[in-house]
DOKETOR-406346 format. One record per residue (C-alpha): residue in one letter; z, x, y. Coordinates in nm, 3 decimals, padded with zeros to 5 digits, always signed. Each point is the difference from the previous one (the first is absolute). Example, Ala and Ser with C-alpha at 12.3 -4.5 7.8 and 13.67 -1.06 7.14 Angstrom:
+------+---------+---------+---------+
! code !       w !       u !       v !
+------+---------+---------+---------+
!    A ! +00.780 ! +01.230 ! -00.450 !
!    S ! -00.066 ! +00.137 ! +00.344 !
+------+---------+---------+---------+
This chain:
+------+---------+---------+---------+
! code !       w !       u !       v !
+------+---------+---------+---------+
!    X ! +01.624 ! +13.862 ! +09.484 !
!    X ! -00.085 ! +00.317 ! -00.196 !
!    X ! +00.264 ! +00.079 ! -00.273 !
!    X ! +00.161 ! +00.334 ! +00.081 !
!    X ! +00.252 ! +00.169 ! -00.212 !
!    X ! +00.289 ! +00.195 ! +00.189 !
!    X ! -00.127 ! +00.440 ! -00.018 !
!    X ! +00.293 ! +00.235 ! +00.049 !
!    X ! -00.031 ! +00.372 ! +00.044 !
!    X ! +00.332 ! +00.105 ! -00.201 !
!    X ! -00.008 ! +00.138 ! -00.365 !
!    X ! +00.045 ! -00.205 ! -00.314 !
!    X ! +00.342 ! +00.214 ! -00.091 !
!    X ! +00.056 ! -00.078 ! +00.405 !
!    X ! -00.064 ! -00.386 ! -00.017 !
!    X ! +00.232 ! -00.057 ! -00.290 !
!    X ! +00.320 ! +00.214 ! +00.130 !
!    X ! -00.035 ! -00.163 ! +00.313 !
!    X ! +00.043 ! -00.344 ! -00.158 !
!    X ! +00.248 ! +00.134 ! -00.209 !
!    X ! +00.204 ! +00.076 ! +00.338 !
!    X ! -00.084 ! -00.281 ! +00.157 !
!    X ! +00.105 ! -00.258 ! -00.320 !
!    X ! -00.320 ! -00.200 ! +00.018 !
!    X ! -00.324 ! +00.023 ! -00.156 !
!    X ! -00.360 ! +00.114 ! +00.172 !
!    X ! -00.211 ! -00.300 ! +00.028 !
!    X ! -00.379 ! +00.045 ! -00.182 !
!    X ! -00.278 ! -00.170 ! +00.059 !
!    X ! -00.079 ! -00.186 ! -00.335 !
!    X ! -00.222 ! -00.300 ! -00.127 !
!    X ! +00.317 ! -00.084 ! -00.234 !
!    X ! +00.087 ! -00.220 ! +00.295 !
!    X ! -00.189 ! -00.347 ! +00.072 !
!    X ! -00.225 ! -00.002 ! +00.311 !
!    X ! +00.048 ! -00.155 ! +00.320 !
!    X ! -00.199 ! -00.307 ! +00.108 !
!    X ! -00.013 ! -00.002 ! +00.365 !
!    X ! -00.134 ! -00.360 ! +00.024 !
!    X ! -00.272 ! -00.118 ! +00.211 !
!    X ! -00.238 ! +00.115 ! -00.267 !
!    X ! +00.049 ! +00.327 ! +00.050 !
!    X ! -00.019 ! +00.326 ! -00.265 !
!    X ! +00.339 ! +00.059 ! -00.177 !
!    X ! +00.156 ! +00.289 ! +00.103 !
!    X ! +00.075 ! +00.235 ! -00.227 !
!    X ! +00.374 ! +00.110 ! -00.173 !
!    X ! +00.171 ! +00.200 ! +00.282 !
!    X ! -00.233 ! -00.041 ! +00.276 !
!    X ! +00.280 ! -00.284 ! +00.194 !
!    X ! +00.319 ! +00.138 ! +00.068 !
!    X ! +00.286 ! -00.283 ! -00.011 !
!    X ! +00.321 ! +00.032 ! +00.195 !
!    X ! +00.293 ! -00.096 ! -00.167 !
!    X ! +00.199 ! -00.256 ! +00.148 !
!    X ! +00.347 ! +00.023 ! +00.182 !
!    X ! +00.136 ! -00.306 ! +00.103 !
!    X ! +00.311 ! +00.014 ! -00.034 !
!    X ! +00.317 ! -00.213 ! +00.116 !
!    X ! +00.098 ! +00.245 ! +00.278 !
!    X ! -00.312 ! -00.009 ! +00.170 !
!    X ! +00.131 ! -00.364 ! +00.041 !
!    X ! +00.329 ! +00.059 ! +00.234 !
!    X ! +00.117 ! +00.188 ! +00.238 !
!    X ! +00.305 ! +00.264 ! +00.001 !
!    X ! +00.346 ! -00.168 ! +00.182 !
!    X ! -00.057 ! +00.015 ! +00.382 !
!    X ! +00.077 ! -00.111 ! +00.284 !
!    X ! -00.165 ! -00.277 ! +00.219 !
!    X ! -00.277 ! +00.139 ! +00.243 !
!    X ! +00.075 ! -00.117 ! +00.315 !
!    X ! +00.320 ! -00.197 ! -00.011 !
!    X ! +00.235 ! +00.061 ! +00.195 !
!    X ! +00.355 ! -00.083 ! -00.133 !
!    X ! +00.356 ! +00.090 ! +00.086 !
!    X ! +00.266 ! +00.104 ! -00.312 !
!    X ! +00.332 ! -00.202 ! -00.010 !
!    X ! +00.269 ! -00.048 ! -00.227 !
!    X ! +00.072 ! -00.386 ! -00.071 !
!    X ! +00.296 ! -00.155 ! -00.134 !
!    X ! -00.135 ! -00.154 ! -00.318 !
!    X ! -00.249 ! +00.199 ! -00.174 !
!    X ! -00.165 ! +00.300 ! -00.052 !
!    X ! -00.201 ! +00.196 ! +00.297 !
!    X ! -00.256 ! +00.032 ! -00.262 !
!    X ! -00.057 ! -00.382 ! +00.055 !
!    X ! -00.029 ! +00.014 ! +00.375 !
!    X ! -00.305 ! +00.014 ! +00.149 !
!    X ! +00.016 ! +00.357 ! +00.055 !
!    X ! +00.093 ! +00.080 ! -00.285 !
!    X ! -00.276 ! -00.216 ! -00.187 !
!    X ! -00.261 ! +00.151 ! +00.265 !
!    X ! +00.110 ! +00.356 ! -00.140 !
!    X ! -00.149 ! -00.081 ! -00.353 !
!    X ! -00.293 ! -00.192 ! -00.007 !
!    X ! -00.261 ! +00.078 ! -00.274 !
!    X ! -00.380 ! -00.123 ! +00.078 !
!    X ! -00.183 ! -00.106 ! -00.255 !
!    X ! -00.416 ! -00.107 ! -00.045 !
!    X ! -00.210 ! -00.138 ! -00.286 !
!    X ! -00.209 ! +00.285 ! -00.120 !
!    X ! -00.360 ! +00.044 ! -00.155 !
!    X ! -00.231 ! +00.248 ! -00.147 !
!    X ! -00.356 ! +00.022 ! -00.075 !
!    X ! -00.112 ! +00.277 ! -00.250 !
!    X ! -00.208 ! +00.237 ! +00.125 !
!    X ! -00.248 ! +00.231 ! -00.200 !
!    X ! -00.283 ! +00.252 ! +00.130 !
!    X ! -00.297 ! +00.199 ! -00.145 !
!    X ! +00.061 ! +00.292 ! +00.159 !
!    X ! -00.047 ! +00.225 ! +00.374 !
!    X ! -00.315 ! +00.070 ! +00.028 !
!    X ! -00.295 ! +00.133 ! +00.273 !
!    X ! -00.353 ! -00.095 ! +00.057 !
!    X ! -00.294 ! +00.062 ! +00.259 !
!    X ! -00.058 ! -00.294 ! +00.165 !
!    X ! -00.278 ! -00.078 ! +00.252 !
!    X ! +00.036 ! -00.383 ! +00.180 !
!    X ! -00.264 ! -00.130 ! +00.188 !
!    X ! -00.216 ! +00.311 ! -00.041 !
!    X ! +00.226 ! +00.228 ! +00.154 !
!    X ! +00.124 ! +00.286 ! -00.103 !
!    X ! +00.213 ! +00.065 ! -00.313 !
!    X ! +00.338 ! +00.034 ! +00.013 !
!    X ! +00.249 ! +00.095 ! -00.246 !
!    X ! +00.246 ! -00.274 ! -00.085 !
!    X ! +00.304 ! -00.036 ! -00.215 !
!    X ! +00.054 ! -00.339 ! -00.125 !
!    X ! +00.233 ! -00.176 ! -00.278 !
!    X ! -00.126 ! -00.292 ! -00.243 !
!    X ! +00.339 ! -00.218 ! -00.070 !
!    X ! +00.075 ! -00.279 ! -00.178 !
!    X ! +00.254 ! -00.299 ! +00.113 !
!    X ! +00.186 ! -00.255 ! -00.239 !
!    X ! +00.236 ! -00.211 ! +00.054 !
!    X ! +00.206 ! -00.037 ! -00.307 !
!    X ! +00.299 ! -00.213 ! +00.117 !
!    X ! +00.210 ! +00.243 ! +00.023 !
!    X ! +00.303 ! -00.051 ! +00.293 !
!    X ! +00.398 ! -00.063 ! +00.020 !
!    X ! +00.104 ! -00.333 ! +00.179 !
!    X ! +00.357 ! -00.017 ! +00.188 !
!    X ! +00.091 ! -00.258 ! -00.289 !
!    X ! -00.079 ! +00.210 ! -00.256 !
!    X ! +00.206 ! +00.249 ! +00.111 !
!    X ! +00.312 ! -00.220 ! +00.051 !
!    X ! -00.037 ! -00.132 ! -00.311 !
!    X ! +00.020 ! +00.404 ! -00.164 !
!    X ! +00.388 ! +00.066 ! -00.079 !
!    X ! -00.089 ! +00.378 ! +00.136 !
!    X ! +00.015 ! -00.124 ! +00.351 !
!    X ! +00.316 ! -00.210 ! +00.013 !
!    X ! +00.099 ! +00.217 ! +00.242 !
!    X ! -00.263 ! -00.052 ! +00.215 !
!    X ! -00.102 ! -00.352 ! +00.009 !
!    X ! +00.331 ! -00.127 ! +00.236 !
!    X ! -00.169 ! +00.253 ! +00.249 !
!    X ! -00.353 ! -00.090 ! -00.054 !
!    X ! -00.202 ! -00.088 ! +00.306 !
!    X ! -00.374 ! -00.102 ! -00.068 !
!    X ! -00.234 ! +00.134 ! +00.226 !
!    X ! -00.285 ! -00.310 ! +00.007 !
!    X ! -00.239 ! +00.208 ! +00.253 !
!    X ! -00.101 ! +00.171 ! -00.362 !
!    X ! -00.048 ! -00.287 ! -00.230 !
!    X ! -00.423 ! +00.004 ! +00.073 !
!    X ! -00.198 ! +00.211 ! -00.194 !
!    X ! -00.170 ! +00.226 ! +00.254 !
!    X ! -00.226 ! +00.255 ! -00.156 !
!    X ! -00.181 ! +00.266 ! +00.199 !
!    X ! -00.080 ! +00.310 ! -00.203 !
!    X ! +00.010 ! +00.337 ! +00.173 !
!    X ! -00.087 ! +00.311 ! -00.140 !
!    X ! +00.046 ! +00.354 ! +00.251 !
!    X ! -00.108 ! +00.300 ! -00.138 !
!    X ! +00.221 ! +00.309 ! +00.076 !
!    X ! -00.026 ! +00.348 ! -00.098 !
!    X ! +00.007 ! +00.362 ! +00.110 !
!    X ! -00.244 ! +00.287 ! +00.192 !
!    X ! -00.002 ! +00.353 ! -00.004 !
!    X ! -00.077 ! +00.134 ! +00.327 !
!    X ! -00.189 ! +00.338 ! -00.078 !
!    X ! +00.092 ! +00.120 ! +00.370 !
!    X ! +00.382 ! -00.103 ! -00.034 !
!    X ! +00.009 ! +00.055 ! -00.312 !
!    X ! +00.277 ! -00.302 ! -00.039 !
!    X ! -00.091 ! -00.346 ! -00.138 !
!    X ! +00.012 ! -00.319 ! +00.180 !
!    X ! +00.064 ! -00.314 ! -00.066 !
!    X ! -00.291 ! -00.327 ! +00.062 !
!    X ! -00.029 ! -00.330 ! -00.081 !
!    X ! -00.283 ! -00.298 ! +00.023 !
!    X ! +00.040 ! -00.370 ! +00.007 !
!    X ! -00.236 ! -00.164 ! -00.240 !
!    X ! -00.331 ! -00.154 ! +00.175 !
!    X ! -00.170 ! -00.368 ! +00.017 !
!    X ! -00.337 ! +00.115 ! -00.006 !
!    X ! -00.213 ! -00.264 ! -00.182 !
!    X ! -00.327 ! +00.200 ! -00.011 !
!    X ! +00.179 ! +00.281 ! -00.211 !
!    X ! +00.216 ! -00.218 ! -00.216 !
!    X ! -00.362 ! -00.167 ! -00.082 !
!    X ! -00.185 ! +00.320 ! -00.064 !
!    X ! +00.326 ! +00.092 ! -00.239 !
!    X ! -00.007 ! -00.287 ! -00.190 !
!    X ! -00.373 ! +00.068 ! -00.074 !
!    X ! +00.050 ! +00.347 ! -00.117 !
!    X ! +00.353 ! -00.135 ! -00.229 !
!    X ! -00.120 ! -00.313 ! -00.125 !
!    X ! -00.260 ! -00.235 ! +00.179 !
!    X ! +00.136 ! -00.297 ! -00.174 !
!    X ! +00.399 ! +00.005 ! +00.148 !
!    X ! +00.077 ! -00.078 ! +00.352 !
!    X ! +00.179 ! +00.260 ! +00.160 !
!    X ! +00.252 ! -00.167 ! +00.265 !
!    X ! +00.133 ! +00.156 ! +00.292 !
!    X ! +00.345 ! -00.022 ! +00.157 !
!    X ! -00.013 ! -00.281 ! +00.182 !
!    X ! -00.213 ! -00.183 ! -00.240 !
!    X ! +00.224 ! +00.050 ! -00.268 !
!    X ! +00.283 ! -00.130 ! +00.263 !
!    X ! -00.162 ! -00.361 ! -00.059 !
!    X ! -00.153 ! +00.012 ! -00.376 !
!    X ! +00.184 ! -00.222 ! -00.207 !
!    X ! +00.193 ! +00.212 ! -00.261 !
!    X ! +00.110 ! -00.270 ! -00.237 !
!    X ! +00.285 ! +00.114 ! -00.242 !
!    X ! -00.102 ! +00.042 ! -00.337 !
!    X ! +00.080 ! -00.228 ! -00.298 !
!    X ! -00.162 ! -00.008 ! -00.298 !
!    X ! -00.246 ! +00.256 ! -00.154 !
!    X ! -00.202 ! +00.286 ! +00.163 !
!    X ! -00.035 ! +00.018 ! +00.389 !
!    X ! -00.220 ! +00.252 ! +00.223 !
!    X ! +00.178 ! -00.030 ! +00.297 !
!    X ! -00.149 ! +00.076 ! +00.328 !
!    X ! -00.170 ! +00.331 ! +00.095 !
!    X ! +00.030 ! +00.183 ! +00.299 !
!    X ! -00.082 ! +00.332 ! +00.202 !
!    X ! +00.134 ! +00.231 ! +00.220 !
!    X ! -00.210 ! +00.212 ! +00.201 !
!    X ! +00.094 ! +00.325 ! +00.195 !
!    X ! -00.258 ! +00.170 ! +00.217 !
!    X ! +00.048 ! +00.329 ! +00.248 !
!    X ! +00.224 ! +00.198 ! -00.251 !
!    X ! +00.085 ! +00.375 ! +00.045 !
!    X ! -00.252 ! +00.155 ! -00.287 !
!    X ! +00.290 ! +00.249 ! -00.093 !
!    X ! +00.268 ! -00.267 ! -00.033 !
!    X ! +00.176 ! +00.025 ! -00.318 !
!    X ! +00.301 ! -00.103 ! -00.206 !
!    X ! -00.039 ! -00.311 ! +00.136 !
!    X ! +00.242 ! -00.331 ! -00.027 !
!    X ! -00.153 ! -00.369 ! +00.060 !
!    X ! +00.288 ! -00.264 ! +00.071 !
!    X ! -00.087 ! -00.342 ! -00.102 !
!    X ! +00.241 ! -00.272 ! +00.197 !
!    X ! -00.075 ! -00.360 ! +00.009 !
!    X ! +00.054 ! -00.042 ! -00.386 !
!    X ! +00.369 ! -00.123 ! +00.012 !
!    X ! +00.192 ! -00.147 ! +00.307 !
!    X ! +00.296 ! +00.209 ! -00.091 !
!    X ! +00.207 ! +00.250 ! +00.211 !
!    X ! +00.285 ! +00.150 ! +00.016 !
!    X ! +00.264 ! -00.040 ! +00.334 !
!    X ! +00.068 ! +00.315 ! +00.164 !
!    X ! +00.292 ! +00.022 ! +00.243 !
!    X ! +00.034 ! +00.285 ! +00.276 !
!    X ! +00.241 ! -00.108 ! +00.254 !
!    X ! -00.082 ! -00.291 ! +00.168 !
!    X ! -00.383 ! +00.111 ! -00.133 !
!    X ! -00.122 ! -00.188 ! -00.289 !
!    X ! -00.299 ! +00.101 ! -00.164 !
!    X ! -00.211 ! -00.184 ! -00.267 !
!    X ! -00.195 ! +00.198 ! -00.269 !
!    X ! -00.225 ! -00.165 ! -00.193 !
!    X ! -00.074 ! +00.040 ! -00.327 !
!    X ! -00.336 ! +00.216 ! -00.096 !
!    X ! -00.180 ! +00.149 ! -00.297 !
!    X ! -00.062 ! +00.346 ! +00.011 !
!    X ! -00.330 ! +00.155 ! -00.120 !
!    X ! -00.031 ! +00.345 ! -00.043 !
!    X ! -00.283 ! +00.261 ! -00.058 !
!    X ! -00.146 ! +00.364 ! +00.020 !
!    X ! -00.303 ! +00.163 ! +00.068 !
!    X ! -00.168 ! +00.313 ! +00.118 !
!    X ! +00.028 ! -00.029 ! +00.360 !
!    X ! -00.331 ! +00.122 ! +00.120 !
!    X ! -00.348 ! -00.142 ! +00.220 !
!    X ! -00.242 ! +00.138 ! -00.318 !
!    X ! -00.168 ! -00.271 ! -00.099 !
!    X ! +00.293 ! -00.237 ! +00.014 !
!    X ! -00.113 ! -00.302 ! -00.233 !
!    X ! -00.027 ! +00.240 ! -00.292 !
!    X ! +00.392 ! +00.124 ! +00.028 !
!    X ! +00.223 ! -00.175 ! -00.265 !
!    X ! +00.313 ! -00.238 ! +00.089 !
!    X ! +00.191 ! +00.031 ! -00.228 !
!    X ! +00.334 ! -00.247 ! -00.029 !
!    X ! +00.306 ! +00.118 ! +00.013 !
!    X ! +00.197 ! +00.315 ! +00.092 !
!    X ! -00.123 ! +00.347 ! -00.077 !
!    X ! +00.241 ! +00.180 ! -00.242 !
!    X ! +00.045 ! +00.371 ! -00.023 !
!    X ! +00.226 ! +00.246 ! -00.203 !
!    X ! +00.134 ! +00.169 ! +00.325 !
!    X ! +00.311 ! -00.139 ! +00.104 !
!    X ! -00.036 ! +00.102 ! +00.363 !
!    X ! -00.353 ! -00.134 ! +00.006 !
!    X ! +00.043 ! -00.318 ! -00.120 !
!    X ! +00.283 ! -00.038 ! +00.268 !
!    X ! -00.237 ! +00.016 ! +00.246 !
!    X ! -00.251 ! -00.208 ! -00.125 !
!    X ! +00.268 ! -00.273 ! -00.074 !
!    X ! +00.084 ! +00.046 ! +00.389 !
!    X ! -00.321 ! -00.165 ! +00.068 !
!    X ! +00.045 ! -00.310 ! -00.139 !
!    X ! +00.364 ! -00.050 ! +00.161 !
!    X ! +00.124 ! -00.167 ! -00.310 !
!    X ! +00.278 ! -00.226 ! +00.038 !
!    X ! +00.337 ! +00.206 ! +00.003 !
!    X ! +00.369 ! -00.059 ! -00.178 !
!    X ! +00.206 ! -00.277 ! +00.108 !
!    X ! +00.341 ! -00.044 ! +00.033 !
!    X ! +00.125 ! -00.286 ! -00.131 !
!    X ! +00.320 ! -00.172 ! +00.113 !
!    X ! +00.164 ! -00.232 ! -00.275 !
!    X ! +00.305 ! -00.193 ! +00.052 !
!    X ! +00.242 ! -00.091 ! -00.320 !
!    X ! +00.048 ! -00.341 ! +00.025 !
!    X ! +00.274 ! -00.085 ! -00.209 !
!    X ! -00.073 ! -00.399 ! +00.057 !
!    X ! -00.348 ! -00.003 ! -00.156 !
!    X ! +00.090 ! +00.290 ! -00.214 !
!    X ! -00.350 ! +00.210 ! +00.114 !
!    X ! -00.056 ! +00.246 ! +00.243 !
!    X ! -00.147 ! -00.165 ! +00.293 !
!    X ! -00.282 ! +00.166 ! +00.232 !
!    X ! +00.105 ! +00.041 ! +00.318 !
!    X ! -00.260 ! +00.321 ! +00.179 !
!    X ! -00.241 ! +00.222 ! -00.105 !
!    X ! -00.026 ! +00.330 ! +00.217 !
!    X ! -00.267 ! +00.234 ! +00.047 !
!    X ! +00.135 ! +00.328 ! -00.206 !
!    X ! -00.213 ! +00.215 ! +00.266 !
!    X ! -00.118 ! +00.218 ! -00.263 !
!    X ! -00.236 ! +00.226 ! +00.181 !
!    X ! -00.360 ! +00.080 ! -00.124 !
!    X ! +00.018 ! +00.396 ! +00.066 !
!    X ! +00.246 ! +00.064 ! -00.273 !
!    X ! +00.090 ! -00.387 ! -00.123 !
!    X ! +00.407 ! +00.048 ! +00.070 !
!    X ! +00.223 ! -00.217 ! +00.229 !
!    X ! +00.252 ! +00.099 ! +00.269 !
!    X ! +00.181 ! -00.282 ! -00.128 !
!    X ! +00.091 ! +00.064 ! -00.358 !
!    X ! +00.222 ! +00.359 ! +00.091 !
!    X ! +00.217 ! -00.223 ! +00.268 !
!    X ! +00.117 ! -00.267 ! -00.221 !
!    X ! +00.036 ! +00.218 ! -00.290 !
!    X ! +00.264 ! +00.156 ! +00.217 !
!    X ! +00.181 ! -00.324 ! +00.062 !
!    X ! -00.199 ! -00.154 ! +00.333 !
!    X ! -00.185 ! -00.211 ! +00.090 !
!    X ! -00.329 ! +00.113 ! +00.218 !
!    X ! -00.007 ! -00.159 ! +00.330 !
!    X ! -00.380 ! -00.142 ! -00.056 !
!    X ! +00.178 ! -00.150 ! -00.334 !
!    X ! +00.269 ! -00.198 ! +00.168 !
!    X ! -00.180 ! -00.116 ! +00.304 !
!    X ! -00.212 ! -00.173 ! -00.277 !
!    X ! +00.322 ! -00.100 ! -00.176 !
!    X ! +00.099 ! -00.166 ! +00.321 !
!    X ! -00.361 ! -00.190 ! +00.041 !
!    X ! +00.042 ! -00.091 ! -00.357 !
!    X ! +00.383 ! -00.163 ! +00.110 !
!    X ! +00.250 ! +00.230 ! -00.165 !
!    X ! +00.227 ! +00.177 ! +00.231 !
!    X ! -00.012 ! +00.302 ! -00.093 !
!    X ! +00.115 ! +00.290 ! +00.262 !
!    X ! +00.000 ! +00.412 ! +00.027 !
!    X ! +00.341 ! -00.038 ! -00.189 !
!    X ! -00.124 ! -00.151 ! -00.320 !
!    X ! +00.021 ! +00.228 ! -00.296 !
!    X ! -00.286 ! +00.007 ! -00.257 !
!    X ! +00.068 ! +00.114 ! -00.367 !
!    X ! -00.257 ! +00.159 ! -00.202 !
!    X ! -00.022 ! -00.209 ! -00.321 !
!    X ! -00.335 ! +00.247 ! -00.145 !
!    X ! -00.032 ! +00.279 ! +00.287 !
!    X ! -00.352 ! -00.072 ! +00.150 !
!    X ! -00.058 ! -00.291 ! -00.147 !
!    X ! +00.306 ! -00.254 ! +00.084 !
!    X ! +00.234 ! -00.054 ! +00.187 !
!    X ! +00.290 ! -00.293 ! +00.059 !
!    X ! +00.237 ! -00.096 ! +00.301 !
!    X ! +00.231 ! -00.307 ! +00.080 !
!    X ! +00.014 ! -00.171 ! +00.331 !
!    X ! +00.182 ! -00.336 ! +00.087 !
!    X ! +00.146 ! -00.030 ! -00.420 !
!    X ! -00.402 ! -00.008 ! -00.087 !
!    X ! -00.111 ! +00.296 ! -00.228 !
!    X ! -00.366 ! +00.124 ! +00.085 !
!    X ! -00.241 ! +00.235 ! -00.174 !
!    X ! -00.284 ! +00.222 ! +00.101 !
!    X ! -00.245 ! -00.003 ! -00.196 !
!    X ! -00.306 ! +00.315 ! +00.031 !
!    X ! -00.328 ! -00.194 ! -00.153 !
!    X ! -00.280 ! +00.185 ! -00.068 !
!    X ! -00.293 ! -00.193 ! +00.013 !
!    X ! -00.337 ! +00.164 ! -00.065 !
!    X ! +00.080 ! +00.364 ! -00.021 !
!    X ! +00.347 ! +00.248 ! -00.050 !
!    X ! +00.044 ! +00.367 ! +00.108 !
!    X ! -00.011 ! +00.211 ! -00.352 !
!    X ! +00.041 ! +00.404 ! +00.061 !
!    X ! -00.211 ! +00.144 ! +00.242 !
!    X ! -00.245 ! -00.351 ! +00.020 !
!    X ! +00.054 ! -00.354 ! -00.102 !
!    X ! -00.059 ! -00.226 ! -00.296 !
!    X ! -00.206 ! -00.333 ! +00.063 !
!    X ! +00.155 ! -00.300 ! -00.155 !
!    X ! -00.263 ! -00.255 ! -00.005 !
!    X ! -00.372 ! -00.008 ! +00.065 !
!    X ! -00.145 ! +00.069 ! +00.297 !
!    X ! -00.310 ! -00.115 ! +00.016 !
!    X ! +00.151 ! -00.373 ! +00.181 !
!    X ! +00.310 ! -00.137 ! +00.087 !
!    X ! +00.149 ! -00.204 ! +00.233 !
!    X ! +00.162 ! +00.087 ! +00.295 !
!    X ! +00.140 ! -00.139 ! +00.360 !
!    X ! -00.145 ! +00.129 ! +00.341 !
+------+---------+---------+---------+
């Protein structure tokens, strides 16, 4: 696996007052770091050639949000002796699911192209990813989380889904990114499932390193990834393979699922939706058939001075929009308890919401309390919202229970006539 250090095309003076903006520093290849020993006898990799994703388990990945039961039927009724809340309807209105969760780290080399010929055919030109998989125990257990005083609330409610408890891992990796059509003159949007092709994963392991095996999908679905305990461990090496892709693709995304069994619950109606949880990859390059193999991927988003250009770039990579967030004060277990998270519907043409101007003026949108009323708070056209910090949140009282509305921005905020990027965005993780 040939050591490659990351090239950018922006100035020095450029580099540093982007990081500046961006409050983080830009990663440079350096032999400061120790090497990487991919096991199997293989080469050590050199200092910044494998990328490591962070890792974001986290307690909410473990439950649900308050719902209601799919698919029972129940009638409401007032009894005599105690509270409708203890009915079956009424306990069938607020039922939280909740699963043991894992996560495997996952690291890469890089996106990269080659000319491949199998079998004595013809080349082809062929994107593929070297990963690596370990399993370093990392996972939340329903006990674990009962035993946590921050989820007192939640553990009376609690309802353990055991079709999850197995460790299932399948990796995935789909390649997405954009086209410009020269006759449209518009881009469009493609994607490619990764490939089991073992003639091409063998040809790629030659040309990387002879000496690691380079598993594919549904091998890796049945290697044994044992957790690591003591000392170093290599893990378990793997490669995705892409073949057929437009030459003039660019700004391109690959989603890596199969990592983590955790989702998120997403209610529409009687439609409930599971997303599950994903890494996102993301890259540039010259989009362009001349001599493909040569062109640069570089990792990461490209960064420009123009505002209105780097809005459209950013477009392309459909980053993961403000939420709002729904707390209620919960004067029992003196915290503000989660109760929804709402899509802010910040658009990607000029990032603002239709939302934000309608409660700032005391209302509630109707998209907002028809997710309300998923979420189990009553909330109707007649409730009045107060602006605690106009555009930003917002608080309104329903049944004696005070709620706020919380705007989150999660990876980027609007900032004059562009936005500002919070975090990195070279990976994160995301639900889809």
């Amino acid at each position: 696996m040939a050591p490659q250090c990351r090239r950018t095309a922006f100035s020095k003076a450029s580099i540093l007052k982007t990081a500046s903006a961006l409050g983080f520093l830009v990663a440079i290849c350096s032999t400061a770091f120790a090497q990487v020993d991919p096991g199997s006898g293989g080469r050590r990799l050199a200092a910044g050639v494998l990328h490591v994703v962070p890792s974001a388990l986290n307690a909410r990945d473990t439950f649900s949000l308050p719902t209601s039961m799919p698919e029972l039927v129940t009638k409401p009724y007032e009894p005599k002796l105690r509270s409708t809340k203890e009915t079956l309807h009424g306990l069938a209105q607020r039922v939280v699911f909740f699963r043991d969760v894992w996560e495997y780290e996952f690291a890469f080399t890089g996106l990269r192209q080659a000319n491949i010929a199998v079998g004595g055919g013809t080349p082809q030109n062929v994107w593929y990813m070297v990963y690596r998989v370990r399993n370093l125990g990392k996972s939340l257990s329903f006990e674990e989380v009962k035993k946590n005083p921050e989820f007192d609330h939640l553990t009376k409610d609690l309802r353990k889904d055991q079709s999850t408890v197995e460790r299932n891992f399948l990796p995935r990796l789909t390649l997405e990114g954009w086209t410009f059509d020269d006759l449209d003159r518009r881009y469009s949007k493609e994607a490619y499932s990764d490939e089991v092709n073992p003639a091409i994963a063998m040809e790629i392991q030659q040309r990387e390193d002879p000496r690691v095996p380079l598993l594919d999908p549904v091998q890796l679905s049945t290697a044994p990834i044992q957790p690591i305990t003591d000392g170093p461990n290599s893990g378990v090496w793997g490669v995705a393979i892409w073949t057929g892709v437009n030459p003039k693709i660019d700004f391109v995304s690959v989603f890596v699922e199969g990592f983590t069994n955790a989702y998120r619950i997403e209610r529409n109606g009687d439609e409930i939706t599971l997303k599950r949880k994903n890494i996102q990859l993301n890259f540039w390059r010259p989009g362009d058939a001349v001599d493909e193999v040569a062109d640069r991927i570089d990792f990461g988003i490209p960064l420009v001075e123009d505002a209105k250009q780097q809005v459209l770039i950013t477009r392309r990579y459909d980053l993961p929009g403000p939420v709002l967030t729904i707390l209620e004060d919960d004067p029992d277990s003196n915290r503000d308890l989660l109760r929804a998270e709402i899509d802010a519907m910040f658009n990607l043409q000029d990032f603002t919401s239709p939302l934000i101007p309608i409660m700032d003026k005391g209302r509630l949108p109707e998209t907002v309390a028809k997710s309300l009323k998923e979420a189990l708070i009553n909330v109707d056209a007649a409730t009045a919202v107060e602006a605690l910090i106009k555009g930003r949140k917002w608080t309104f009282q329903i049944e004696g229970a005070t709620f706020i509305i919380d705007l989150n921005y999660r990876f980027w905020e609007p900032q004059e006539e562009g936005i500002r990027f919070i975090k990195s965005l070279d990976s994160f993780w995301i639900y889809r």
